[in-house]
C-alpha positions as CSV (number, residue, x, y, z in Angstrom):
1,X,344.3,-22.0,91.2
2,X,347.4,-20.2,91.7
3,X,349.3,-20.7,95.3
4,X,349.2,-17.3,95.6
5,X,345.5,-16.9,94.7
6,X,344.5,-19.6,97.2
7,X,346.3,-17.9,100.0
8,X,344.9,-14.5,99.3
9,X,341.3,-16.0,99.1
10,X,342.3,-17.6,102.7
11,X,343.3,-14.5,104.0
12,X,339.9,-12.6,102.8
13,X,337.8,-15.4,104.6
14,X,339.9,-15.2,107.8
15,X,339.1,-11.3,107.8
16,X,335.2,-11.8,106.7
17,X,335.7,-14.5,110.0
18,X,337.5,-11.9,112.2
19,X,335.1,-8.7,111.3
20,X,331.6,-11.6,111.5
21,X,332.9,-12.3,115.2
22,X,333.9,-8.7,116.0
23,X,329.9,-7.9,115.1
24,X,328.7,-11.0,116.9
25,X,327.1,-10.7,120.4
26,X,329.9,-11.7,123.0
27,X,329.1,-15.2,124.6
28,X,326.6,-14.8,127.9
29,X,328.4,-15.0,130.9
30,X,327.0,-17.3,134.1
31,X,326.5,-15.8,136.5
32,X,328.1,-15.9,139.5
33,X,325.8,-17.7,142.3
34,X,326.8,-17.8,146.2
35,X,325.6,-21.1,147.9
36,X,324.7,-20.2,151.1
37,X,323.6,-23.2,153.4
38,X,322.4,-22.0,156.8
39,X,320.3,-22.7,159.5
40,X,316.2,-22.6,158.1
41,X,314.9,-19.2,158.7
42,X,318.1,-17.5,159.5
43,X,318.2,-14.9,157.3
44,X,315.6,-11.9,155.5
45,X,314.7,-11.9,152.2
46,X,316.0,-8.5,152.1
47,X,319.6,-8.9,153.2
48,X,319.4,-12.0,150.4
49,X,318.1,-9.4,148.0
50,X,320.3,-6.7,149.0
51,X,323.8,-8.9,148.4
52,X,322.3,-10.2,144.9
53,X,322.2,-6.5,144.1
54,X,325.6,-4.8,145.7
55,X,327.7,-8.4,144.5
56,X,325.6,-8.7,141.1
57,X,325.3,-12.2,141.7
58,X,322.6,-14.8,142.4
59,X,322.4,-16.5,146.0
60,X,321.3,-19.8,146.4
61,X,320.3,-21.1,150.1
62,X,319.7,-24.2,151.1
63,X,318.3,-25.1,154.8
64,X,319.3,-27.0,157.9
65,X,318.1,-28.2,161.0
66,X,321.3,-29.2,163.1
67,X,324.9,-29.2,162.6
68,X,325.0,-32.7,162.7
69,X,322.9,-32.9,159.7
70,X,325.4,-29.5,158.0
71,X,327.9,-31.9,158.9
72,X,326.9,-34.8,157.2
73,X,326.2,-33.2,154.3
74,X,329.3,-31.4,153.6
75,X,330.7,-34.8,154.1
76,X,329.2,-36.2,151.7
77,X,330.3,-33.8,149.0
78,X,329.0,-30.6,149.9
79,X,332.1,-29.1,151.3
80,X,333.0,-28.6,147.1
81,X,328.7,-27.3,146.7
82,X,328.6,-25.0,149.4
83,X,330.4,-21.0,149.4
84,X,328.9,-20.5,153.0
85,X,328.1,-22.1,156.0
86,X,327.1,-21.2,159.4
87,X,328.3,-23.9,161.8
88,X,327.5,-23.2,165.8
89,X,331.0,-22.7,168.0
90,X,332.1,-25.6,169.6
91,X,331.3,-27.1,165.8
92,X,334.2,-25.1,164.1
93,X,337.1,-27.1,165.8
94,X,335.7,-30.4,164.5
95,X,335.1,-29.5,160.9
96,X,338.9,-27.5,160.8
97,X,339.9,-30.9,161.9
98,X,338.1,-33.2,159.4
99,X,339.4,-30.7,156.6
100,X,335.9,-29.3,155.7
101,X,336.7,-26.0,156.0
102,X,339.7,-23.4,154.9
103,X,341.1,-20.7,156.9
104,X,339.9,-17.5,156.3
105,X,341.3,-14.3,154.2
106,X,341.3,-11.5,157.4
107,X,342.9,-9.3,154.7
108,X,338.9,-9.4,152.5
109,X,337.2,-9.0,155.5
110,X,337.4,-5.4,156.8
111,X,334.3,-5.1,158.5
112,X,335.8,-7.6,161.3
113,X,336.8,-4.4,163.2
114,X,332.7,-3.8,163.5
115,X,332.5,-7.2,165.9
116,X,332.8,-6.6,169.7
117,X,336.2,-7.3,171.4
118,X,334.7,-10.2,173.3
119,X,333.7,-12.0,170.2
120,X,336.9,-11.5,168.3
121,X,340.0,-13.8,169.2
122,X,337.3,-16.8,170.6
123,X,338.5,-19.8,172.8
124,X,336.4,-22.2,170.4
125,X,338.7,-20.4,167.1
126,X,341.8,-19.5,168.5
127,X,342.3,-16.0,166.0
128,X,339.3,-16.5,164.1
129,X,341.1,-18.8,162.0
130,X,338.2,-20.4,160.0
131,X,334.8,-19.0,161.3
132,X,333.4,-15.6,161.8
133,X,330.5,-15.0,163.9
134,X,327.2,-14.8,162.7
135,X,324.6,-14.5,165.6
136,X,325.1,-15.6,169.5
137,X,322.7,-17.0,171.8
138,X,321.9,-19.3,175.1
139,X,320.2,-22.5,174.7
140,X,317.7,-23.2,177.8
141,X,314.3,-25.0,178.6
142,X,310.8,-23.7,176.9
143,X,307.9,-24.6,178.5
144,X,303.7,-25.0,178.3
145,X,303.0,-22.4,181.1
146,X,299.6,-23.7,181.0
147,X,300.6,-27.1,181.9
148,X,303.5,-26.7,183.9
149,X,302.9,-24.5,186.9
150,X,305.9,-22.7,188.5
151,X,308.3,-25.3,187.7
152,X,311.9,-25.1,189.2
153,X,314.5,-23.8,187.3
154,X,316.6,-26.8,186.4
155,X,317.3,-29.6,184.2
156,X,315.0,-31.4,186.7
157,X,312.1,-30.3,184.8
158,X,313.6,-32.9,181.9
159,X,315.4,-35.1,183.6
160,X,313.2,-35.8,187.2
161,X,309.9,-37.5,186.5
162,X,309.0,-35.9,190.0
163,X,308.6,-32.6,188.2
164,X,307.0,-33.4,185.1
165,X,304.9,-36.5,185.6
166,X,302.6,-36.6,183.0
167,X,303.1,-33.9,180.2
168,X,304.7,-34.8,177.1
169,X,308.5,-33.8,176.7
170,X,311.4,-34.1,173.8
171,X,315.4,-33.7,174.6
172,X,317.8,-32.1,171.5
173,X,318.8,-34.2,168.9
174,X,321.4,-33.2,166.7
175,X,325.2,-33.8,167.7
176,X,324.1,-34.7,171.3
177,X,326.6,-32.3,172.9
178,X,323.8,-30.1,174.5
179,X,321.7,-33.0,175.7
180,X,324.7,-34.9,177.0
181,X,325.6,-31.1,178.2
182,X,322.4,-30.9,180.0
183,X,322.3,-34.4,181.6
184,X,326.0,-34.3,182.8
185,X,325.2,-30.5,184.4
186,X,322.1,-32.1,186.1
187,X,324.4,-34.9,188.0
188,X,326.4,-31.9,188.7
189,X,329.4,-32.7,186.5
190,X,329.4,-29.8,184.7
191,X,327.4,-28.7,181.2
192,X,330.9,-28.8,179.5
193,X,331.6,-32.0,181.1
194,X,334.5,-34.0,178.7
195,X,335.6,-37.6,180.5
196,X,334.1,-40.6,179.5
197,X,333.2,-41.4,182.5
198,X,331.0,-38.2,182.8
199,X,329.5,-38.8,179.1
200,X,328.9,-42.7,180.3
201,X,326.6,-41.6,183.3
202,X,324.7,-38.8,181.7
203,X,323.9,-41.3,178.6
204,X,322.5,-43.9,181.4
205,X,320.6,-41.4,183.0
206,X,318.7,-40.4,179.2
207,X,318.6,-43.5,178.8
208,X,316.4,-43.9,181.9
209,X,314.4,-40.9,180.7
210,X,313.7,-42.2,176.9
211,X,312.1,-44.8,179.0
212,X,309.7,-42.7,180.8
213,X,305.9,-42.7,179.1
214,X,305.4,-39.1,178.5
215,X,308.9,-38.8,176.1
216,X,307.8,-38.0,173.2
217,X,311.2,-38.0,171.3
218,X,314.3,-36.3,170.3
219,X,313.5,-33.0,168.3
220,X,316.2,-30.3,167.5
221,X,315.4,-26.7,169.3
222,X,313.7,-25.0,166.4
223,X,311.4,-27.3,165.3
224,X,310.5,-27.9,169.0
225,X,310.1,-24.7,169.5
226,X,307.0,-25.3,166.9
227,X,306.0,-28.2,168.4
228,X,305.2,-26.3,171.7
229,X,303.5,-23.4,169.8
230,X,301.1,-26.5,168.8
231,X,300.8,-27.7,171.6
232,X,302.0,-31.0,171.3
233,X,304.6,-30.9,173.8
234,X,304.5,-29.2,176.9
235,X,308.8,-29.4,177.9
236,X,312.2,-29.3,175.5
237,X,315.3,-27.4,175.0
238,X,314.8,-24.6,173.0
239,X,317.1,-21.5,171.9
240,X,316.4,-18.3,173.1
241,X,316.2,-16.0,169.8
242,X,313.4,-18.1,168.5
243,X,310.9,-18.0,171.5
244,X,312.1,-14.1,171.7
245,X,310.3,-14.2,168.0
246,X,307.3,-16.6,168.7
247,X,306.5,-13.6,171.1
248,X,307.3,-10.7,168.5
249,X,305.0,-12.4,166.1
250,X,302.2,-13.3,168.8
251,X,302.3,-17.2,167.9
252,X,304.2,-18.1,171.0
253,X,302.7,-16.1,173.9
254,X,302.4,-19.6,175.7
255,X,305.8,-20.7,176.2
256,X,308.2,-19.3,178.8
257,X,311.6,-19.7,178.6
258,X,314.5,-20.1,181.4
259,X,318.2,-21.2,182.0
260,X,318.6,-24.1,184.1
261,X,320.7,-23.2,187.7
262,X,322.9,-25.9,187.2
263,X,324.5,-24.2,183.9
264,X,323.5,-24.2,180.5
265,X,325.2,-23.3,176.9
266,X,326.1,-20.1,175.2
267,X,326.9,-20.6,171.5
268,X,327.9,-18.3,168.6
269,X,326.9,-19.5,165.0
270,X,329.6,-18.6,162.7
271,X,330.3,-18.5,159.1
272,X,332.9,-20.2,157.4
273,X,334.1,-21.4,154.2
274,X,333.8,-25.1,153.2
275,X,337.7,-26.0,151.9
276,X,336.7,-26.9,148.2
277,X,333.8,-24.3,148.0
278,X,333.3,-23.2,144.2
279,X,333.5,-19.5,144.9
280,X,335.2,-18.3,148.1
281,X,335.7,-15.0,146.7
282,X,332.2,-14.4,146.5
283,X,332.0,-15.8,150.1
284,X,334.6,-13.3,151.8
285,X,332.8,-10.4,150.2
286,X,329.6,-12.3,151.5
287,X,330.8,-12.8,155.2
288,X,332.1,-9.0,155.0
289,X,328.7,-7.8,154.1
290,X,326.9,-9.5,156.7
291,X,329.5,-7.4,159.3
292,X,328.5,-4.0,158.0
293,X,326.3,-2.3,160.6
294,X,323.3,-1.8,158.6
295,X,323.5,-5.2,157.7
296,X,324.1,-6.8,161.2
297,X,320.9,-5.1,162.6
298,X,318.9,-6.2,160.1
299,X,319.9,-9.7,160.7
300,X,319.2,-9.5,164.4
301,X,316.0,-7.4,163.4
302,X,314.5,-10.6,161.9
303,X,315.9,-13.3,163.9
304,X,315.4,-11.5,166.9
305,X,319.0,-12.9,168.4
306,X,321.6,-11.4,169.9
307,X,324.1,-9.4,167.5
308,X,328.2,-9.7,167.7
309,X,328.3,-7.0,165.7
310,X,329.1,-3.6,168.2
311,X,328.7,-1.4,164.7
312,X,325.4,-2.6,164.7
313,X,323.4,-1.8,168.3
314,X,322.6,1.8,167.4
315,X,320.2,0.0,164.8
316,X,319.0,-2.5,167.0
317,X,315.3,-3.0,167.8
318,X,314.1,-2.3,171.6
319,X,313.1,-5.8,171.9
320,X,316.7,-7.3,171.9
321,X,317.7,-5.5,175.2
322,X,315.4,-7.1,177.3
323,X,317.0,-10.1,179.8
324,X,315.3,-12.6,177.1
325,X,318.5,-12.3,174.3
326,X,320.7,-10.0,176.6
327,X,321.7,-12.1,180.0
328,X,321.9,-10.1,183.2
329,X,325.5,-10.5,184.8
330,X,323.5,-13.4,187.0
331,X,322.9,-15.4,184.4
332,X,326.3,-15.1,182.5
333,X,327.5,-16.7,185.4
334,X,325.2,-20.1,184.4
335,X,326.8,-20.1,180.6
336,X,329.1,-22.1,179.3
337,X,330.5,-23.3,175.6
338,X,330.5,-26.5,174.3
339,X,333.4,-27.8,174.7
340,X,335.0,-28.8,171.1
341,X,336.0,-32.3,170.2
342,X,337.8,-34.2,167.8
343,X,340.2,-37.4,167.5
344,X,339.9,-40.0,169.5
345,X,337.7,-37.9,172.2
346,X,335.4,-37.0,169.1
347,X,335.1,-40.9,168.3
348,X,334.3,-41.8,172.2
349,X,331.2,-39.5,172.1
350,X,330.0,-39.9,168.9
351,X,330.0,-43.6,170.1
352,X,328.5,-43.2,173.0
353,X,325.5,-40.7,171.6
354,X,324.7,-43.2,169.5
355,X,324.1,-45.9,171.6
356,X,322.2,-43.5,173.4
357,X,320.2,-43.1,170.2
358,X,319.8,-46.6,169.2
């Protein structure tokens, strides 16, 4: 065969190549998935729904209990699974520092401006630098009405065996802050107490209340909340936003709810953006979403907490106004936030907590 033939008869398959591939089906394309790990029951079906169909993408959620346990997680790898994640306030300090999460794109989130002026700019995330907030709320005490009677408003009511001598009670789990919080604003140090010293003598005193018969363990505030609904314990700290929905529902008509005298915590749950996540793209355009109006109502439609979003409160049900999720001026005056931690301070209470827990 000719040189010439050979190359010609090359050619004619490269073009019978070219014109089979032009007529082929183009290769599928994956598509694109937000990972979304949040807090369990923190978010409708709908709004999932909704994003899938606006983004044309599939989201993938995955559930928590604490932000100790978010925390662990995303160090053990899932800072590169994870697009989202929805870390409480005084949380977003310590995860910047340990290099878990990336600062934030202001300029692909325009519905910022919808957020009230009082949570924009926070003390916990000087400029909003790596979070955004999500959902806001008071952490307080939930009670058995039935089998506490008129109990005084105070930390007492955990921490006193004088006021609860007999019914069976949990404290919080989960980073310790709010039950070291709680046990330091009893002595009257303060519920963002900091020093060592003020850690060391609210650990002693839970230690002396572990020891009591009727503690029935540490359990984190939502599944508590559940465990009073049952009725198998009667005392433990508790967020306000899901006994607000035990009573929208009818399954929690049981439990009252209060904010202990000698201070208690306000916290914001916030969204940011683990630093290797596989598509922050996708998570900017999800964080924007959740701050549209429509959006933001529906969230604090179903979780029945209190909404950052100012866009939103035309849209927001009847229920959310009531002294439950919306603190009178007195009771602003009890809340505090978490003070965050990290270094050195970070390694004294982690230390301490868990001896605690031990």
């Amino acid at each position: 065969m000719s040189r010439l033939k050979s190359l010609l008869l090359g050619a004619g398959c490269t073009i019978a190549l070219t014109a089979a591939s032009l007529m082929a089906p183009p290769p599928a394309q994956a598509e694109p998935t937000l990972n979304l790990f949040n807090w369990s029951d923190y978010i409708p079906e709908s709004m999932i729904t909704e994003f899938e169909l606006q983004c044309g993408c599939a989201v993938n959620e995955t559930d928590y209990d604490s932000n100790s346990e978010m925390e662990a997680k995303l160090k053990a790898g899932g800072d590169s699974e994870f697009d989202v994640v929805v870390p409480s306030s005084y949380y977003v300090a310590r995860l910047a520092a340990e290099g878990l999460i990336q600062p934030l794109d202001h300029s692909q989130i325009p519905n910022f401006k919808n957020l009230y002026p009082k949570f924009q700019n926070p003390s916990y995330d000087p400029g909003d630098k790596y979070s955004i907030p999500y959902q806001w709320g008071t952490t307080g005490i939930g009670y058995l009405k039935a089998n506490i009677k008129n109990p005084p408003h105070s930390w007492g009511l955990i921490f006193n065996p004088n006021d609860n001598t007999s019914y069976p009670f949990t404290m919080m789990s989960g980073s310790g802050q709010d039950t070291i919080g709680a046990a330091c604003a009893y002595l009257g140090y303060g519920f963002n107490c900091t020093t060592e010293s003020d850690w060391l003598a609210a650990a002693k005193l839970i230690k002396q209340t572990e020891a009591r018969k009727n503690f029935s363990g540490f359990v984190d505030g939502t599944p508590e909340r559940d465990q009073l609904k049952a009725g198998l314990n009667s005392v433990g700290m508790v967020f306000n936003g899901d006994i607000a929905e035990s009573y929208a529902d009818g399954t929690g008509l049981g439990i009252n709810y209060f904010l202990p005298k000698q201070g208690t915590e306000i916290w914001v749950d916030t969204m940011a953006i683990p630093t290797h996540a596989p598509d922050p793209q996708l998570a900017l355009e999800f964080i924007n979403f959740v701050l549209n109006a429509y959006q933001g109502a529906e969230l604090s439609n179903f979780n029945d907490y209190a909404s950052p979003n100012q866009a939103s409160e035309p849209q927001l049900a009847s229920n959310l106004q009531g002294e439950l999720i919306t603190p009178t001026p007195a009771d602003y005056k009890l809340l505090h936030f978490l003070p965050p931690l990290s270094g050195h301070q970070l390694q004294v209470f982690n230390a301490i907590w868990a001896a605690v827990k031990q």
